[in-house]
KESELUM-191009 format. One line per field, with one value per residue (C-alpha): residue number from 0; x, y, z. Coordinates in nm, 2 decimals, decimal comma. Layout:
N
n = NUM  ...
u = X  ...
v = Y  ...
w = Z  ...
END
This chain:
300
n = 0  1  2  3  4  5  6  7  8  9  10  11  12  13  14  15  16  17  18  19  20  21  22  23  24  25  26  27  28  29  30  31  32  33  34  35  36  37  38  39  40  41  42  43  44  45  46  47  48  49  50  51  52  53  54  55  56  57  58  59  60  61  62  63  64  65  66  67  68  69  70  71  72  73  74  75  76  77  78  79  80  81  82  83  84  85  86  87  88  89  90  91  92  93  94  95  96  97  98  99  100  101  102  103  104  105  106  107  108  109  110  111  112  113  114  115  116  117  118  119  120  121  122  123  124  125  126  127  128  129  130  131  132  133  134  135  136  137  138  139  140  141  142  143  144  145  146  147  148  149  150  151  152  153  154  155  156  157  158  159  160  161  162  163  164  165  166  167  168  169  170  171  172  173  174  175  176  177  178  179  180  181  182  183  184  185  186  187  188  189  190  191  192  193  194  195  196  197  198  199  200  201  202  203  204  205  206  207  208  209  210  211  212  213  214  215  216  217  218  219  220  221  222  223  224  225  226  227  228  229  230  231  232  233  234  235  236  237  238  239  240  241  242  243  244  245  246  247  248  249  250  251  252  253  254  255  256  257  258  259  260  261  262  263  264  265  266  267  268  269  270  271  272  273  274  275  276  277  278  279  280  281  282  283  284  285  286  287  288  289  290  291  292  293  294  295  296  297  298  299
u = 0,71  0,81  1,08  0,99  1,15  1,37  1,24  1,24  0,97  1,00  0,88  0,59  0,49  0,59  0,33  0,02  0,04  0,07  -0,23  -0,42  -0,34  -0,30  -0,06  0,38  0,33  0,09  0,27  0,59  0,41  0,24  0,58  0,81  1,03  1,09  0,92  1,28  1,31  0,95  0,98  1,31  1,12  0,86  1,09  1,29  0,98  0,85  1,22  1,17  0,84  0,85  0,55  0,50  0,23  0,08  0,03  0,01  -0,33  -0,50  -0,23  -0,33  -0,14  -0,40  -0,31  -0,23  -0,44  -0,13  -0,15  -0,51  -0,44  -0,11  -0,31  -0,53  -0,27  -0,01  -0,24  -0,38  -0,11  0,09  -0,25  -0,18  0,23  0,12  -0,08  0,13  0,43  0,19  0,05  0,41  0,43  0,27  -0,08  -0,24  -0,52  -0,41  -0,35  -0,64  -0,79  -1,08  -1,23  -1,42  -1,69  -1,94  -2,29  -2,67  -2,87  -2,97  -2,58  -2,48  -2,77  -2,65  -2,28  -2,45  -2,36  -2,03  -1,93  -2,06  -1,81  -1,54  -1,62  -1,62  -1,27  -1,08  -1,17  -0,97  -1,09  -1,37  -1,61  -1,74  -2,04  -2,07  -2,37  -2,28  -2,47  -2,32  -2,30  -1,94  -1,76  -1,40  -1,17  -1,30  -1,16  -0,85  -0,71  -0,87  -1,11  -1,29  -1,14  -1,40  -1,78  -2,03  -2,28  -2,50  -2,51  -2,76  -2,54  -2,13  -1,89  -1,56  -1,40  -1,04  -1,01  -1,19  -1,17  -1,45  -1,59  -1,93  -2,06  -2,43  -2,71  -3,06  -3,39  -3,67  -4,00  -4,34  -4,45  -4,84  -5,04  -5,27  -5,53  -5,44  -5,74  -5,49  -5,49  -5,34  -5,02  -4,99  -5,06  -4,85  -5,17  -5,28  -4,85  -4,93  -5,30  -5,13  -4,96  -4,59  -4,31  -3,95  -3,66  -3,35  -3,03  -2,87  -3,15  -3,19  -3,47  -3,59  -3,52  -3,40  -3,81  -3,88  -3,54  -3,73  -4,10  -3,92  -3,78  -4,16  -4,28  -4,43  -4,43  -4,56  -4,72  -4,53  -4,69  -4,35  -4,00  -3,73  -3,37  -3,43  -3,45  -3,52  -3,80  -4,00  -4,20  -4,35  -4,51  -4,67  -4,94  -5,30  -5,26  -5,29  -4,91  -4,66  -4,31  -4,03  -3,83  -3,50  -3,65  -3,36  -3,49  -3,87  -3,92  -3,76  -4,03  -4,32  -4,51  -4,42  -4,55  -4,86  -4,69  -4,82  -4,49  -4,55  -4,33  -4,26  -4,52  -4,21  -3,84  -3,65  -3,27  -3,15  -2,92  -2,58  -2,45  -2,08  -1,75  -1,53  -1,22  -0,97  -0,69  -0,43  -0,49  -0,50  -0,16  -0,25  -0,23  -0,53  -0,76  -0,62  -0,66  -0,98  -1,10  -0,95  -1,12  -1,46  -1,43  -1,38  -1,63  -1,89  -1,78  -1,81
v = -1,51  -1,37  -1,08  -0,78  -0,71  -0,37  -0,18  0,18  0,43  0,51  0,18  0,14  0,50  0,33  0,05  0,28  0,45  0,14  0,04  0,29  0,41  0,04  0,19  0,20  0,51  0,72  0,59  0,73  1,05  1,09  1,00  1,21  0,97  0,79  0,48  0,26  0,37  0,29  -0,06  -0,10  -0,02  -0,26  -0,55  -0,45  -0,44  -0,80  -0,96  -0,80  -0,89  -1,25  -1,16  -1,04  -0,79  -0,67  -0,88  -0,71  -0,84  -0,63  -0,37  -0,29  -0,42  -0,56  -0,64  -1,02  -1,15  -1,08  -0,68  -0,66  -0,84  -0,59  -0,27  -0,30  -0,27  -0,01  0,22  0,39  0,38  0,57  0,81  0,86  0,92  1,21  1,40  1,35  1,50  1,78  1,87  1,89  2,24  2,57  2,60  2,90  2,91  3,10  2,70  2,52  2,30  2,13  2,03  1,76  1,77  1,51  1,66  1,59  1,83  2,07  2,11  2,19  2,45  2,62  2,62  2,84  3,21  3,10  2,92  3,23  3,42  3,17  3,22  3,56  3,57  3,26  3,17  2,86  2,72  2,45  2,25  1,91  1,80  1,48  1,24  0,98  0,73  0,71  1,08  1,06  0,87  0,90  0,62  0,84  1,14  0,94  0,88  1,21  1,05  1,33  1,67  1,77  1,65  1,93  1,75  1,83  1,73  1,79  1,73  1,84  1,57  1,40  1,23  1,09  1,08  1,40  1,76  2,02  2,38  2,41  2,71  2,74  2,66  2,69  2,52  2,33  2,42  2,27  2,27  2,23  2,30  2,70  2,47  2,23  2,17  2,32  2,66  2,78  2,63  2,31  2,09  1,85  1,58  1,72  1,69  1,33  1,29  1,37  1,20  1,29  1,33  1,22  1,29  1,04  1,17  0,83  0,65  0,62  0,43  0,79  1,13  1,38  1,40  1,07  1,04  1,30  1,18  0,81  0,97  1,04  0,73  0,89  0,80  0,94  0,81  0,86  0,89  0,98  0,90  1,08  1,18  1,50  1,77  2,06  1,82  1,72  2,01  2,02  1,65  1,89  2,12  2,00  1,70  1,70  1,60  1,79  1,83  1,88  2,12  2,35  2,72  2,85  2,65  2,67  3,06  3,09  2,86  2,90  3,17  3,03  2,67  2,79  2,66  2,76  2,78  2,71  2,64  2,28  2,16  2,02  2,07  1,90  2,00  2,25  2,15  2,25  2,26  2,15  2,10  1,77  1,72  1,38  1,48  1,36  1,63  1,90  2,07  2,03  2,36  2,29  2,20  2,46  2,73  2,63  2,61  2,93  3,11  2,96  3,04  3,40  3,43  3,34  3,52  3,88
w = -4,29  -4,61  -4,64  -4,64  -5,03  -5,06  -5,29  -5,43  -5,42  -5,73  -5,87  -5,65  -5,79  -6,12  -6,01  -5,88  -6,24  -6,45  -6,25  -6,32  -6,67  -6,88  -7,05  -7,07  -7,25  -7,02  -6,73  -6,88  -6,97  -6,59  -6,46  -6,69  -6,77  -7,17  -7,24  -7,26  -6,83  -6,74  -6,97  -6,76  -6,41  -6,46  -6,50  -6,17  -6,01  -6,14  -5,99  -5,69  -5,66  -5,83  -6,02  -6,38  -6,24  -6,58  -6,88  -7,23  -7,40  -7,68  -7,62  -7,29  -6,98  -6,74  -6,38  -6,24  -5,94  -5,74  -5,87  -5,75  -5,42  -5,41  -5,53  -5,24  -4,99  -5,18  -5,35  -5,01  -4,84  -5,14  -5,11  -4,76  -4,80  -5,05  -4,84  -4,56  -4,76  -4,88  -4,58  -4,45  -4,64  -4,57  -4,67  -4,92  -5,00  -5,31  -5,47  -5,55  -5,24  -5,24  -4,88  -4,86  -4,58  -4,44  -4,39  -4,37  -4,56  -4,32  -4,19  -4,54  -4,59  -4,23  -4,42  -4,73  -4,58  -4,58  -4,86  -5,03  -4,86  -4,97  -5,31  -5,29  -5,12  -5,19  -5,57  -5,55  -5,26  -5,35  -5,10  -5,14  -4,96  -4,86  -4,74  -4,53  -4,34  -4,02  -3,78  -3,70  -3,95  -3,74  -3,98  -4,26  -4,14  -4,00  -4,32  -4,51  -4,69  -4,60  -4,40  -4,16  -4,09  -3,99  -3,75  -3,44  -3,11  -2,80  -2,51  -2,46  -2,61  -2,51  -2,76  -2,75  -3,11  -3,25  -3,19  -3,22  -3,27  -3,19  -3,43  -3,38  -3,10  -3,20  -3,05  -3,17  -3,29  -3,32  -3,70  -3,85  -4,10  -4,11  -4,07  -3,83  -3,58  -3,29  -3,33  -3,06  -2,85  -2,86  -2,50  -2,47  -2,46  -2,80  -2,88  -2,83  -2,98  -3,35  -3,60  -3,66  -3,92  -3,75  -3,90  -3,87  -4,13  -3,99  -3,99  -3,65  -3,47  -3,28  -3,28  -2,96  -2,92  -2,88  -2,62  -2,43  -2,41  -2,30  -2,00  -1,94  -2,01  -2,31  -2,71  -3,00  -3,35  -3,66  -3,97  -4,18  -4,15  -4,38  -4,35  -4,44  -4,24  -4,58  -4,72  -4,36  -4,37  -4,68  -4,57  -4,37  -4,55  -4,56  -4,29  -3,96  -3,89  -3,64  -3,69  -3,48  -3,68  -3,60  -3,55  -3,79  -4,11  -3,95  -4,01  -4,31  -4,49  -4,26  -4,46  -4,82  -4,71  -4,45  -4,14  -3,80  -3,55  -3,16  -2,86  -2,84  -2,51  -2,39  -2,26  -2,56  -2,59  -2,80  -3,09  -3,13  -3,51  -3,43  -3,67  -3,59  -3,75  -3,64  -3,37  -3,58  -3,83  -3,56  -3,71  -4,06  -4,18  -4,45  -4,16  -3,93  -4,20  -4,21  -3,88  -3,82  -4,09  -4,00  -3,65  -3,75  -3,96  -3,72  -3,48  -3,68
END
């Protein structure tokens, strides 16, 4: 097994910014230091290393195959040792932050009342939405990739890696068109005697409905499948298709889009819009100013 080689900080901060400038100048410039001490810190580096780790062509120094195999390794775990000396101070949200959060779309049009209030109140506090593809990306929030992921669930949780605050409960409504040939409450025979659009953020293979009419015995048709819970309704007007929709989101569109709104003919679950962040950021004092903030908020 090869040593592991001593080797100062300093140079592998040297090597992250040669890496990602090109350049013995900017590097000195991004490091604050004169061109002669970076020139003078890469060569230390390439004896330690036994490497020449960036070659000068058309005045531009470009990684070797060992700096690419090496920046893959180094350059996240130097990410991680930043934010782990950052987060080691106390937070105000008078700096700039930016919080990165994993969302589907209807999660991040719940969020809209108050990210208004942040940016009313705490200019300098940004949010990032993000889509991902899978509902609880936990090695993403593990190494802060992303802060927090704003989710829902239908049944209580226990998870030994993630913490939560559940914020919101809401239920499910039957959508159709004015003119749907049902005009009154839907039966749950005539439920089944339609065609239906399912929604699947993830890409799942069913929805919470479909979990339900199984335990039945039961199955519906599908006619559309999105991901997205704000565009499913409007596949709605002028067919004959029922939707499954959260009654939040349901009556704020209804009359805009001539949607008829019924009970659903059956006992589905209601949802539960919850906010997970990874146990080993618990103490963070970004994700615990945060949480705390949010939590009051929804509270008033």
């Amino acid at each position: 097994m090869r040593r592991f080689p001593n080797i100062d900080l300093n140079l592998l901060k040297l090597f992250a910014s040669l890496y990602h400038t090109g350049s013995v100048t900017l590097s000195a410039e991004e490091l604050n230091i004169s061109q002669s001490a970076c020139s003078h810190a890469l060569q230390r580096l390439r004896e330690r290393l036994g490497d020449e780790l960036f070659i000068r062509i058309e005045n531009r120094m470009l990684p070797t195959a060992y700096s690419e195999r090496l920046a893959e390794q180094v350059l996240p775990g130097l990410a991680l040792l930043r934010q782990g000396l950052a987060s080691s101070h106390a937070f105000t949200p008078d700096d700039a932050h930016v919080f990165r959060i994993a969302v589907t779309d209807y999660t991040s049009w719940c969020m809209r009342e108050f990210t208004t209030y942040l940016s009313e109140s705490f200019g300098n506090i940004h949010i990032e939405f993000i889509q991902l593809a899978e509902r609880l990306p936990e090695s993403a929030l593990k190494s802060a990739e992303i802060d927090l992921v704003c989710g829902f669930a239908h049944q209580q949780e226990d998870s030994e890696s993630l913490n939560r605050l559940v914020w919101l409960s809401d239920h499910y409504v039957s959508v159709r068109c004015q003119s749907h040939p049902v005009a009154e409450n839907l039966s749950l025979k005539q439920f089944l005697q339609y065609p239906h659009v399912l929604v699947t953020p993830w890409n799942e293979s069913r929805g919470i409905v479909d979990i339900t009419l199984s335990r039945q015995r039961k199955r519906r048709q599908i006619a559309i499948r999105t991901a997205s819970v704000l565009a499913a309704p409007y596949f709605v007007p002028h067919t004959p298709y029922l939707l499954a929709a959260p009654s939040r989101y349901a009556e704020t569109i209804a009359e805009s889009l001539s949607l008829r709104l019924s009970p659903m003919p059956l006992d589905v679950p209601d949802y539960q819009l919850t906010l997970y962040w990874h146990k080993t950021r618990h103490n963070d004092p970004k994700i615990e100013w945060f949480i705390r903030l949010f939590s009051e908020f929804h509270q008033c």
